[in-house]
ZASE-254537 format. One record per residue (C-alpha): x, y, z. Coordinates in nm, 2 decimals, padded with zeros to 4 digits. Each point is the difference from the previous one (the first is absolute). Layout:
BEGIN
REC       c1       c2       c3
REC        X        Y        Z
...
This chain:
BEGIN
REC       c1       c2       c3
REC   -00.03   -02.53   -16.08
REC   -00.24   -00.26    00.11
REC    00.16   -00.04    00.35
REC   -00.03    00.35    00.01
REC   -00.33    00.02   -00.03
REC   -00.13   -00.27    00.16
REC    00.22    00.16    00.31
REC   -00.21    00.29   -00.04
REC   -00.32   -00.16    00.00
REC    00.06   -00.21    00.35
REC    00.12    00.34    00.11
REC   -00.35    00.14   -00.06
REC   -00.20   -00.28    00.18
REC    00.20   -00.01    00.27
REC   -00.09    00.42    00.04
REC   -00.31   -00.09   -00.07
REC   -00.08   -00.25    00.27
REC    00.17    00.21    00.23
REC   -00.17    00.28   -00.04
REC   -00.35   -00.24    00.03
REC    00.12   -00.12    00.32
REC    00.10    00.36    00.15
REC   -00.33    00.10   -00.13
REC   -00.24   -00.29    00.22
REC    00.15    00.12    00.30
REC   -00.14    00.28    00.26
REC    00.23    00.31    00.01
REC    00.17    00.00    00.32
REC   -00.03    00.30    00.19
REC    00.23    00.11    00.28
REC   -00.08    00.23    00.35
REC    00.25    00.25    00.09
REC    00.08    00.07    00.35
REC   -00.14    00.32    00.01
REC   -00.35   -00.20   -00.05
REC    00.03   -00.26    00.26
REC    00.12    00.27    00.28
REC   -00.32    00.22   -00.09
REC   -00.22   -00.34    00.00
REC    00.16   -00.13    00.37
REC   -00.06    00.38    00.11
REC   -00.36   -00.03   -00.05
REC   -00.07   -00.34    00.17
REC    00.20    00.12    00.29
REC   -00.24    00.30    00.03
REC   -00.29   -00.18   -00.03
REC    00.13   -00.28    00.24
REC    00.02    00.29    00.25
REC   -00.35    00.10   -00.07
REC   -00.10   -00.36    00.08
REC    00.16    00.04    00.30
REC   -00.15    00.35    00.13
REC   -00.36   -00.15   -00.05
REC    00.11   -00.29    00.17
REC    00.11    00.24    00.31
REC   -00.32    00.18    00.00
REC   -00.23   -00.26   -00.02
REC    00.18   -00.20    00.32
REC   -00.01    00.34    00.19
REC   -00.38    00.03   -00.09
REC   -00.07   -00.35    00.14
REC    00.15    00.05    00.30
REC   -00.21    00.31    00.07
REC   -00.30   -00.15   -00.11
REC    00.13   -00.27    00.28
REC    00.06    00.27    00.27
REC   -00.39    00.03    00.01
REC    00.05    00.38    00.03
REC   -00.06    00.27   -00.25
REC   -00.02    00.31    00.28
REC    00.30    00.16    00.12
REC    00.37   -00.16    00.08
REC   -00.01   -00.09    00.34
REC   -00.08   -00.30    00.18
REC   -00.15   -00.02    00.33
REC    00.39   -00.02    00.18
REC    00.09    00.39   -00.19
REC    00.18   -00.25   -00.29
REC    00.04    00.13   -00.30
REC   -00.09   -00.21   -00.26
REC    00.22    00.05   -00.27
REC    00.04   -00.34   -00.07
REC   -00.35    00.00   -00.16
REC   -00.05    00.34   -00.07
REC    00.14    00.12   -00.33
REC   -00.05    00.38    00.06
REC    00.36    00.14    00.07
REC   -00.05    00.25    00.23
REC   -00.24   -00.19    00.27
REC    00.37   -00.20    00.08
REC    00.12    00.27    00.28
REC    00.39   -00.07    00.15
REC   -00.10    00.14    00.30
REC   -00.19   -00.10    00.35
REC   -00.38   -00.08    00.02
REC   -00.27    00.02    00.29
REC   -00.26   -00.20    00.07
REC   -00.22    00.01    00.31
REC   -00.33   -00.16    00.09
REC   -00.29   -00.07    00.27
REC   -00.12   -00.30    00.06
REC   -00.39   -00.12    00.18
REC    00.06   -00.34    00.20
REC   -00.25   -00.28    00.14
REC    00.13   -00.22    00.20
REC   -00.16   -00.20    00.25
REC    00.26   -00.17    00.29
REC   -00.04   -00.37    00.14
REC    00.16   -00.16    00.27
REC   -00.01   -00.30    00.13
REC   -00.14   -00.03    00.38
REC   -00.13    00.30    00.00
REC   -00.30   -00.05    00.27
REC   -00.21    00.26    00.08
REC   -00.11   -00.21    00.31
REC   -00.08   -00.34    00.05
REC   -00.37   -00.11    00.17
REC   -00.10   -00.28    00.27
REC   -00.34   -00.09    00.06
REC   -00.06   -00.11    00.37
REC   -00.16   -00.33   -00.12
REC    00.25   -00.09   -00.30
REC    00.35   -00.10    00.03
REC    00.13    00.18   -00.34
REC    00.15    00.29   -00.01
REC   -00.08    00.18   -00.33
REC    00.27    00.25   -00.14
REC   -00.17    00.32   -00.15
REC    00.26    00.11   -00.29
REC    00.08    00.40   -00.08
REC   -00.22    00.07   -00.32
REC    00.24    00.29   -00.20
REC   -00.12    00.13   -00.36
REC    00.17    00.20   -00.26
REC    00.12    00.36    00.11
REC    00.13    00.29   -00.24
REC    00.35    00.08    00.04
REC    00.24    00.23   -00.19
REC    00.33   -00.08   -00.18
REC    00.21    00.26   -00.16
REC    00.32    00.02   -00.23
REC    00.29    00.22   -00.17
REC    00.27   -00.07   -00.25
REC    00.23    00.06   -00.23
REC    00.16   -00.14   -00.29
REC    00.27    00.05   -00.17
REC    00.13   -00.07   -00.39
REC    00.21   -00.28    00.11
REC   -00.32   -00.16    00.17
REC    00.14    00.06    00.34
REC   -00.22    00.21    00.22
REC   -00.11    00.03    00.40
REC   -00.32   -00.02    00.16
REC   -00.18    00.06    00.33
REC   -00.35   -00.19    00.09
REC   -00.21    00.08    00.28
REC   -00.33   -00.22    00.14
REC   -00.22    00.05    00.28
REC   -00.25   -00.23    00.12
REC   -00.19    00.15    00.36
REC   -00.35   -00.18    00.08
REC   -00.21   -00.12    00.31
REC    00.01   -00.31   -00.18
REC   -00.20   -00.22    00.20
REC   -00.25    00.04    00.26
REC   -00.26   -00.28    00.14
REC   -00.26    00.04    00.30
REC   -00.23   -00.31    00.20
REC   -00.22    00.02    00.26
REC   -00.03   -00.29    00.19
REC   -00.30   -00.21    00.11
REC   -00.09   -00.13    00.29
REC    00.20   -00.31   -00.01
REC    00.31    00.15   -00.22
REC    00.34    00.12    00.11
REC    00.20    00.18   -00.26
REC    00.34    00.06    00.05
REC    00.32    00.15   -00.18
REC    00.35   -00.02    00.10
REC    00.38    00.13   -00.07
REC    00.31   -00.19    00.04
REC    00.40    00.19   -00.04
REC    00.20   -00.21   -00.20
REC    00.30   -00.14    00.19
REC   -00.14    00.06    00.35
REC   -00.28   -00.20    00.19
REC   -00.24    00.33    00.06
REC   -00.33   -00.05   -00.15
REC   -00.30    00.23    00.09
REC   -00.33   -00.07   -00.03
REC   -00.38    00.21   -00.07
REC   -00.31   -00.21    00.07
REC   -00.38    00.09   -00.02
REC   -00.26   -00.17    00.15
REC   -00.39    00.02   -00.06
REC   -00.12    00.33   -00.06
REC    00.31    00.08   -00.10
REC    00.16    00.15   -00.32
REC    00.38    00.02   -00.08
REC    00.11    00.20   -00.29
REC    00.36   -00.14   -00.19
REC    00.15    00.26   -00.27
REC    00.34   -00.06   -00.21
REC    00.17    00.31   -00.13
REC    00.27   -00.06   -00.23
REC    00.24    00.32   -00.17
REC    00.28   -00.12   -00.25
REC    00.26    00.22   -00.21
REC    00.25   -00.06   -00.22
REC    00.26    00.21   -00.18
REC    00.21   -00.11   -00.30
REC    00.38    00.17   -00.12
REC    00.07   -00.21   -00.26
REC    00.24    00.04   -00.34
REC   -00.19   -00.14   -00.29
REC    00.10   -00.16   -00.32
REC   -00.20    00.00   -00.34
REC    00.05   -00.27   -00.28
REC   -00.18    00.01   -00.33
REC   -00.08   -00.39   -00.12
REC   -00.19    00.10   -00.35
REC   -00.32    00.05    00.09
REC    00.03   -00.07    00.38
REC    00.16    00.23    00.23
REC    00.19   -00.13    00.35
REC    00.08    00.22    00.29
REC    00.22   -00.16    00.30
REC    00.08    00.23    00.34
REC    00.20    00.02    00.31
REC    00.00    00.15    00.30
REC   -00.13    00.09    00.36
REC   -00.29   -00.07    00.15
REC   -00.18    00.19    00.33
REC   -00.24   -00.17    00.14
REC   -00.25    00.09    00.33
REC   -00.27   -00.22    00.10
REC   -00.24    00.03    00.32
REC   -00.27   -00.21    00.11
REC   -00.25    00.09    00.29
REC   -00.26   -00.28    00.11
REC   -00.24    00.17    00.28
REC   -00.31   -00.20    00.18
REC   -00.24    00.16    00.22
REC   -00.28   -00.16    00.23
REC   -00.15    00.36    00.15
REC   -00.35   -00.09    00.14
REC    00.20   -00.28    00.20
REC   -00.07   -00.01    00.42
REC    00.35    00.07   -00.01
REC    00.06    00.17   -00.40
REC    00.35   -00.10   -00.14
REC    00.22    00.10   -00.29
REC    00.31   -00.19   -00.18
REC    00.23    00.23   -00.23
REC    00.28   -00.20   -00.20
REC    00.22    00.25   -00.22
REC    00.31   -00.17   -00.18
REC    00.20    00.21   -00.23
REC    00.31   -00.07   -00.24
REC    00.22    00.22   -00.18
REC    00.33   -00.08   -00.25
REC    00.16    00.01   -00.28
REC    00.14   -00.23   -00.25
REC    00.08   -00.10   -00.36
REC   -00.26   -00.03   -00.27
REC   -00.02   -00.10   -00.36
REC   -00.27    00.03   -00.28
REC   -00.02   -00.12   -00.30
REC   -00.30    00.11   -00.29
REC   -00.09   -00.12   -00.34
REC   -00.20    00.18   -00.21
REC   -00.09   -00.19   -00.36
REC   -00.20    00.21   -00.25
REC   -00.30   -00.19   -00.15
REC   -00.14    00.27   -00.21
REC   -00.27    00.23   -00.03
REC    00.18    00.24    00.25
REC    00.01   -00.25    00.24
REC    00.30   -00.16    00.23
REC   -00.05   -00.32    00.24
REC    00.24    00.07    00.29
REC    00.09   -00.27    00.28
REC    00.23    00.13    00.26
REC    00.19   -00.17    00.34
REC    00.15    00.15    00.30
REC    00.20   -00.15    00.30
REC    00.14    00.19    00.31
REC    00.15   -00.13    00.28
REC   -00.01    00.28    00.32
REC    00.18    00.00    00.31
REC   -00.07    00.20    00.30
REC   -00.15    00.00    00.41
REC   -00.34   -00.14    00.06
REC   -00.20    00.16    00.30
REC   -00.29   -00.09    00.20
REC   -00.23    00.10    00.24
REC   -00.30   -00.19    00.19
REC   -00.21    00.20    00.22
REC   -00.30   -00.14    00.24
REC   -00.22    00.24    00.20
REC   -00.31   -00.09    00.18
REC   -00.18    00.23    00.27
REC    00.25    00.01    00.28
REC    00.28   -00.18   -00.13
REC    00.23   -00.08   -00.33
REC    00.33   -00.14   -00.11
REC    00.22    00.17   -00.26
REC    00.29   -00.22   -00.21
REC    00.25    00.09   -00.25
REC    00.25   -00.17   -00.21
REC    00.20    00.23   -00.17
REC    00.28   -00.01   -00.25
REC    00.02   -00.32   -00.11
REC    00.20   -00.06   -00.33
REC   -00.25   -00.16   -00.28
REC    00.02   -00.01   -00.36
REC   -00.34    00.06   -00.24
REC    00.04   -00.10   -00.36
REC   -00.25    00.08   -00.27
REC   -00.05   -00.18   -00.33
REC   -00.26    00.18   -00.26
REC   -00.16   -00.13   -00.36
REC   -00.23    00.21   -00.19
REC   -00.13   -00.06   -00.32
REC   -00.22    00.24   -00.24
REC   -00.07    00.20   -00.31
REC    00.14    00.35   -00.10
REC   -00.12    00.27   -00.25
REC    00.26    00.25   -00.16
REC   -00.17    00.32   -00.09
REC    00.29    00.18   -00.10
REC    00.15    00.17    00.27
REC   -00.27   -00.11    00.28
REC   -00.02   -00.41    00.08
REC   -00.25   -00.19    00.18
REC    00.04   -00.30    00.20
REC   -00.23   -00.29    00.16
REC    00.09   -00.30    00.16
REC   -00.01   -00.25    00.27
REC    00.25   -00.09    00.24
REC    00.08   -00.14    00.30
REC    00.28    00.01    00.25
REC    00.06   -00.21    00.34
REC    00.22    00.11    00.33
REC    00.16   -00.28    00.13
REC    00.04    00.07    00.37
REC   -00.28    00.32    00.03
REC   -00.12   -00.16    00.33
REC   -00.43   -00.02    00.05
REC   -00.19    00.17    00.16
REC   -00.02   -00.09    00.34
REC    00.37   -00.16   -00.01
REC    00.36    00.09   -00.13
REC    00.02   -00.30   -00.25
REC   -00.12   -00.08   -00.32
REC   -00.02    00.07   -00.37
REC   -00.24    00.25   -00.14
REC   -00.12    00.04   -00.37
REC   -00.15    00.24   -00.23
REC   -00.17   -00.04   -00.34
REC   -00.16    00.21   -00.22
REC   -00.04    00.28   -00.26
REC    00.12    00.29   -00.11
REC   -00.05    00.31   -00.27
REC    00.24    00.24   -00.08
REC    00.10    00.31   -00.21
REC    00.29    00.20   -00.08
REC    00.21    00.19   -00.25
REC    00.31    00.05   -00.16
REC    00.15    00.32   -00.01
């Protein structure tokens, strides 16, 4: 009975601490499945909010970068859906673009005399240079773009100017003179004026161009890069004149070269936005043209003269253009200003068939995209 009982009681402690111990601990709880799918269902959705305001706040800064907030065109007809987030400014289809453009340029050559003087008592001969100054030309363009970037163009510029003149009237112990030589041949001709003399020198100079190219457009984030190909026409003239009419014997000296080919050219243009509306732009151009150069010297005095020509001589011109500037994008309508400067490795001078010839300058221009 005693083992029994005492049985009984070591029984009871042992429930006893047990159920102590059970008691300290935290209740365990469990997650069903149905719980952890609902809870991975809402982070993924708001993961994929985090990700939309992500996407919209990159697409703002690169508009704010565009520097635009009219229209969504650029000055080449591009549309800018890359920084535009309104859907339907993105058209698939072609764009136009077309513009005019108000030139400067002012042309220097080197030896280009106007005449040279001799005083009776001095033994120099001083060289009187051509003084030119900035004429207005105008250059004009069309184009095209499609949504690929790939478009065409056509460019037209016309520079025609009396571009020089210069007049003396010699003294008593001055002799002025002025002279033309043909290139290749040993036929020079002279115009002189003694005292009481005047002689009159003028240089007329027409130039035109004309562009077919295929163009190219890249977008580089906030910077935009155009490259183009094609064919160049080119037609340039030159016409150097001197007169001496109150002479005893009055003379006159007309020098007319002219060339006219056509050739390969390339361009290339950058435009980088810098904000406020406003695009910096630098742009090059080479051209290499090959045609027939002709000349004609004529020498008439009272009673007399002598006529020459040299005529279709094969001669290459090539061209090389850089321009930098500013441009304003005013929705649809852009505006342009720049400088620039080109040079025409064998032009000829004035008063002879060789030579380089260079142009500098600026230029404003306006257009549209339609």
């Amino acid at each position: 009975m005693k083992i029994k009982l005492r049985l009984f009681v070591w029984m009871m402690a042992v429930l006893s601490v047990t159920g102590w111990v059970s008691g300290a601990e935290p209740a365990t709880s469990f997650v069903s499945y149905k719980n952890l799918e609902s809870s991975l269902h809402e982070q993924s959705a708001e993961l994929q909010e985090l990700r939309a305001r992500l996407a919209s706040l990159e697409r703002e800064v690169v508009y704010a970068d565009s520097g635009s907030s009219y229209g969504h065109y650029d000055s080449w007809g591009q549309s800018s859906c890359q920084s535009c987030c309104t859907p339907h400014s993105c058209s698939e289809g072609w764009t136009f673009y077309g513009g005019a453009e108000v030139v400067w340029l002012k042309p220097h050559f080197r030896g280009a005399t106007a005449f040279s003087t001799l005083g009776f008592n001095a033994d120099a001969t001083e060289g009187v240079p051509l003084d030119y100054d900035f004429d207005v030309s105008g250059r004009y363009s069309l184009g095209g773009r499609g949504a690929n970037g790939t478009g065409m163009r056509v460019r037209y510029w016309q520079w025609e100017h009396l571009a020089a003149t210069d007049s003396i009237v010699t003294g008593p112990n001055d002799l002025a003179v002025t002279s033309v030589s043909l290139p290749g041949t040993d036929i020079t001709e002279w115009v002189y004026a003694a005292w009481g003399d005047t002689l009159d020198v003028f240089h007329r100079l027409e130039m035109n161009t004309l562009d077919l190219e295929v163009t190219q457009d890249f977008q580089l984030g906030s910077s935009a890069l155009r490259i183009a190909g094609g064919i160049r026409y080119l037609r340039l003239d030159q016409t150097f004149g001197a007169n001496n009419d109150n002479a005893i014997v009055p003379e006159s000296l007309r020098y007319r070269q002219s060339f006219e080919g056509i050739g390969p050219t390339v361009a290339m243009e950058l435009t980088r936005a810098i904000g406020f509306n406003l695009s910096f732009y630098a742009q090059a151009r080479g051209s290499v043209t090959f045609g027939e150069r002709d000349e004609y010297l004529v020498y008439d005095f009272v009673g007399g003269g002598s006529a020459y020509t040299r005529s279709g001589a094969d001669e290459m011109i090539s061209v090389g253009e850089l321009g930098i500037g500013l441009q304003a994008d005013l929705g649809a309508l852009f505006i342009r200003g720049g400088y620039e400067g080109q040079i025409w490795w064998n032009a000829g001078s004035p008063n002879e068939g060789i030579g380089d010839m260079g142009l500098h300058g600026f230029n404003v221009s306006a257009g549209l995209n339609f």
